[in-house]
C-alpha positions in Angstrom: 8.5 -25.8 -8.0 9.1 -24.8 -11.4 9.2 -21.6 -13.5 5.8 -21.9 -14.6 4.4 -23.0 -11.4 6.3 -19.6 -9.6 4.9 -17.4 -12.2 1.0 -19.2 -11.6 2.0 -18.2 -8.0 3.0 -14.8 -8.4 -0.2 -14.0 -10.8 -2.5 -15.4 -8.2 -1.1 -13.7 -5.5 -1.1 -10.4 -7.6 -5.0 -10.6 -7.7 -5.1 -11.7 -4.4 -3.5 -8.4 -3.2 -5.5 -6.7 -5.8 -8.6 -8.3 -4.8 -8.7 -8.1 -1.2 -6.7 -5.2 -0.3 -6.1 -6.8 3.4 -3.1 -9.1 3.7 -1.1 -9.8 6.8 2.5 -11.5 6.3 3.4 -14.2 9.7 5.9 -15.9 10.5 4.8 -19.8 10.8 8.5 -21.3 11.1 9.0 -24.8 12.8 5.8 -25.0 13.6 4.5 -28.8 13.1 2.2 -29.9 10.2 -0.1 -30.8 12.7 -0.6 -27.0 13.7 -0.2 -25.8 10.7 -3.7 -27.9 9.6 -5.1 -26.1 12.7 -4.3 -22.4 11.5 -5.3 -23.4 7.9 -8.7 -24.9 9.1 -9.3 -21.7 11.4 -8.3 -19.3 8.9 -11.2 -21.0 6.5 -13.6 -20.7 9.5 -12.8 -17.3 9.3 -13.0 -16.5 5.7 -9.2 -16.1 5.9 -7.6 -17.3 2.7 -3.5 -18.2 3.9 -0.7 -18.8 1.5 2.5 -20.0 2.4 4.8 -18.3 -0.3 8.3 -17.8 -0.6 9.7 -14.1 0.2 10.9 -13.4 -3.3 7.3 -14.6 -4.7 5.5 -12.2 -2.4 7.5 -9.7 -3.4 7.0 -9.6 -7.1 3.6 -10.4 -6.5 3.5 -6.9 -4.3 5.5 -5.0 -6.6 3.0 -6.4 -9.3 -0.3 -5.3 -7.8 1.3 -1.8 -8.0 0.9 -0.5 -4.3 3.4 1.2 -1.7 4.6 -1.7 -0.3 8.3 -0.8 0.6 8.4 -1.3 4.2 7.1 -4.7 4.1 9.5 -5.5 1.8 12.5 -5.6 5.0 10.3 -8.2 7.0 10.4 -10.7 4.1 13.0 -12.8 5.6 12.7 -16.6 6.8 9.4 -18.2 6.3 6.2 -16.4 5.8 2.8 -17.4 5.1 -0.1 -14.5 3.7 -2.9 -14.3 4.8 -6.0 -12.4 2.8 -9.3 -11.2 4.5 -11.9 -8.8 3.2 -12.3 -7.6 6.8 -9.0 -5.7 8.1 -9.4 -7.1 11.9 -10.2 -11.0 11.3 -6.8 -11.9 10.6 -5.4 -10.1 13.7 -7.9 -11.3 15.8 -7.2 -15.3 14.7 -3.5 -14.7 15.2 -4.1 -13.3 18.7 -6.2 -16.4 19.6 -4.0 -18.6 17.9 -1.0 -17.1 19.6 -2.8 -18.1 23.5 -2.1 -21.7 22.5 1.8 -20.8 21.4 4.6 -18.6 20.2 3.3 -18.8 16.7 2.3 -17.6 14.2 4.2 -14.1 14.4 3.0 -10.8 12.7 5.5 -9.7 10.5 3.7 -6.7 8.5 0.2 -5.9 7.8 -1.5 -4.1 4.7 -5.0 -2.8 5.5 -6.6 -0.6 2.9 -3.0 1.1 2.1 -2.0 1.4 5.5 1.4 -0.4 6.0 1.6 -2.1 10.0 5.0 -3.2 11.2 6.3 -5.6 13.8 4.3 -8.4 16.2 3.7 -5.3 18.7 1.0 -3.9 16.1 -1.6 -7.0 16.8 -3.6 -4.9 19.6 -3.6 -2.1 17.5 -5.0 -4.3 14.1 -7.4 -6.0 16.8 -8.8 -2.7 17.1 -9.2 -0.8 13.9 -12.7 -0.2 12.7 -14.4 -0.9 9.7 -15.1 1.4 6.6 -18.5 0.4 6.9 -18.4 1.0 11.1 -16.4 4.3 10.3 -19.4 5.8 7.5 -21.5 4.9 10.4 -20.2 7.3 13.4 -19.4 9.6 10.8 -23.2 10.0 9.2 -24.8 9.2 12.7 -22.4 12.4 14.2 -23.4 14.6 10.8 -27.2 13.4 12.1 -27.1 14.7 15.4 -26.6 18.0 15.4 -29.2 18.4 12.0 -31.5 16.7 14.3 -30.7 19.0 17.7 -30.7 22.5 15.2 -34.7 20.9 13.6 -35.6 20.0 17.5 -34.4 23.4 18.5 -36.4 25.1 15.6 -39.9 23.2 16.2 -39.7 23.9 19.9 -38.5 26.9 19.4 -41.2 27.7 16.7 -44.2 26.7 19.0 -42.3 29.4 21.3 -42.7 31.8 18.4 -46.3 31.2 17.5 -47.4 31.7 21.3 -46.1 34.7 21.9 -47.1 35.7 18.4 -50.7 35.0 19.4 -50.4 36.6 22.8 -49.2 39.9 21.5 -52.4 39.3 19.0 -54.8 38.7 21.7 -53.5 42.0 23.5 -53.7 44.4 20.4 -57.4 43.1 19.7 
């Protein structure tokens, strides 16, 4: 690869970081071409783009999209592949299904939404994480419930009112 073809790299992933926002670094070592078309065709089932980059091409690419990306920087050793995804979980859910047919590929570090994950023992955890759009959700459906409890709690309560209100009426006249 050339000069010109690293810096074509390092531009595209720069927009790719920029762009996404959600990029999880593995560790695809030794593992045969033949798997390696398996991850690639699974990761484009998922809407997963992957990248295999060299470390010091990530790394300017990172330290060009602007972001707090210094842990991640320790785990770019040996080979590593990137991998972008608009949702936060897909990738950590394709690894962990890839990862019941072998030791590969191995989570390195994770970027989701300016969160910085760690290590291969952060997969359950990324499995898990909820989306912005399933986080507004509880949020405006917990800010909902107790508006609706206080406007049940008034109409009840207000046909309460009105017959007691009409009782003492009834008595006076």
């Amino acid at each position: 690869m050339n000069k010109e073809e690293k810096y074509e790299l390092v531009l595209a992933l720069t927009e790719q970081i920029k762009e996404y926002g959600n990029f999880y670094i593995t560790d695809t070592a030794d593992l045969t071409v033949a798997k390696i078309n398996d991850i690639r065709r699974k990761c484009f089932e998922n809407d997963i783009k992957i990248q295999v980059a060299k470390n010091s091409l990530i790394k300017k690419a990172m330290e060009a999209a602007g972001g707090e990306f210094d842990p991640i920087y320790d785990v770019l050793k040996g080979s590593s592949s990137i991998l972008f995804s608009k949702s936060a979980t897909a990738p950590a859910k394709l690894i962990k299904q890839l990862r019941k047919q072998g030791a590969k590929p191995v989570l390195k570090a994770a970027y989701i939404d300016s969160a910085v994950f760690i290590g291969d023992n952060q997969l359950d955890t990324l499995t898990k994480l909820k989306s912005k759009e399933e986080l507004i959700g509880e949020i405006i459906g917990l800010l909902q419930s107790p508006a609706k409890n206080v406007v049940s709690a008034l109409q009840s309560g207000g046909n309460k009112l009105a017959g007691i209100v009409k009782t003492l009426q009834e008595r006076e006249g």
